[in-house]
N, C-alpha and C positions, 0 to 999 in steps of 0.2 A: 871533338874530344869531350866538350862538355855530357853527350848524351852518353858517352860510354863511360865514361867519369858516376853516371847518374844509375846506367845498368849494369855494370859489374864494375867492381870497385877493384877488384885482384887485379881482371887485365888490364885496366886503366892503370895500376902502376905498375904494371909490365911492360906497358906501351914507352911509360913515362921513362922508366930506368933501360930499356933501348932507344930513346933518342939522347939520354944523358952522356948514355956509353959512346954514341954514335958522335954527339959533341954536334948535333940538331938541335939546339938550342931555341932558333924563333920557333918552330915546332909543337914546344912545350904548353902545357894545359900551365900556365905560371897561377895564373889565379887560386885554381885548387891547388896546386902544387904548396905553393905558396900558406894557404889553409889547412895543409897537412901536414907539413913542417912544425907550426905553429902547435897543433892539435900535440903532433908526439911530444913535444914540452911539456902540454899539458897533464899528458897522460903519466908521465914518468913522475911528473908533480904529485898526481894523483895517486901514483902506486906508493912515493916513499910514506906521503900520511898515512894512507890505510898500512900498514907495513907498522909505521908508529903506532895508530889505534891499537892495530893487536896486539902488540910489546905492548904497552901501556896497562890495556886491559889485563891480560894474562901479570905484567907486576901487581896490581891492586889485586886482583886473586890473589897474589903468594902472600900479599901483604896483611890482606883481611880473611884470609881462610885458613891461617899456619895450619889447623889440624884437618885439615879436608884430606882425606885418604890416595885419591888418585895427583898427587903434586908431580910426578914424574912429568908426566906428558906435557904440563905446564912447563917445566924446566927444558922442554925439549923445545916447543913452541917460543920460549923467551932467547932460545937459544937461536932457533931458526930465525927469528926475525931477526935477531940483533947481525948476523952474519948478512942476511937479503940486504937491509937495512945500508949496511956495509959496503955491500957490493953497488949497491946503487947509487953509493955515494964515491965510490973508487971511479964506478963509466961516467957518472956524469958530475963530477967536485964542485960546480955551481951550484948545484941543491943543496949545499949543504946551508947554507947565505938564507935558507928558506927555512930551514928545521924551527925558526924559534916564533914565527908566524904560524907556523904548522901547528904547534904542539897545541893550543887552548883547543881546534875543533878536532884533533887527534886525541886528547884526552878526552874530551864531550864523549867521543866514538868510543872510547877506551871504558867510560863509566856505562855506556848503553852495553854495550857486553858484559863487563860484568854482571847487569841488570837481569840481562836476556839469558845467562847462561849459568848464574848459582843463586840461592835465599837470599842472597844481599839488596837491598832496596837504596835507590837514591842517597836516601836518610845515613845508611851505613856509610857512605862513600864521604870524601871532600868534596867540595863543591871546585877548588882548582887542584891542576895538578902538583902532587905532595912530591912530585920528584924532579931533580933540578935534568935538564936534558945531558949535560953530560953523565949521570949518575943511570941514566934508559939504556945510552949508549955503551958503556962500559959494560965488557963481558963479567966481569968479578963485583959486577952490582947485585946481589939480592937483599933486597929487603925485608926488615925484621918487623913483626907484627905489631 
């Protein structure tokens, strides 16, 4: 198991999820099994930050650009996350226990976008996040300049 584990990764957990089914138990590659399990925690961890970076970024845009011409898209982007955001926190309600650890390198993430993506420089920005997390979360949050 380990080498097919090592050379295709797909059918190693195709193998893995017909012994589960099968109820083959000693069978099991438990080790990696076990480090994959782990991993998709992480990753769902990973998805709700970035998810928050760009809700975050995209508010400091609405907040420090009111008269930027294309805001629509923004509104549609703040929108999208805030829903993803949502959902991710509906399949898995344990991350939520995480959001407020998350938020200082999801705002960092949140000010780098901005940086990378309109004239606004560091300088323009806060140095911490100017918005309280339940006020990210809420749908009827936009902030005024």
């Amino acid at each position: 198991m380990p080498n097919l584990y090592q050379q295709d990764f797909y059918a190693w957990t195709q193998e893995q999820t017909r012994l589960l089914r099968a109820g083959r138990y000693t069978e099991l590659n438990a080790e990696h099994l076990i480090e994959e399990i782990e991993d998709l925690g992480k990753r769902e961890r990973r998805a709700l930050e970035n998810r928050l970076a760009i809700l975050i970024g995209h508010l400091l845009k609405w907040r420090y650009q009111p008269d930027y011409p294309y805001r629509k898209s923004w509104r549609a982007t703040i929108n999208e996350q805030r829903r993803r955001i949502a959902q991710l926190l509906t399949d898995s309600p344990s991350l939520r226990t995480h959001l407020p650890d998350l938020l200082p390198d999801a705002c960092a993430d949140g000010r780098d976008l901005v940086v990378r993506e309109t004239p606004l420089d560091y300088d323009d920005l806060p140095p911490d996040c100017p918005f309280a997390l339940d006020s990210i979360l809420d749908p009827d949050f936009w902030p005024d300049a």
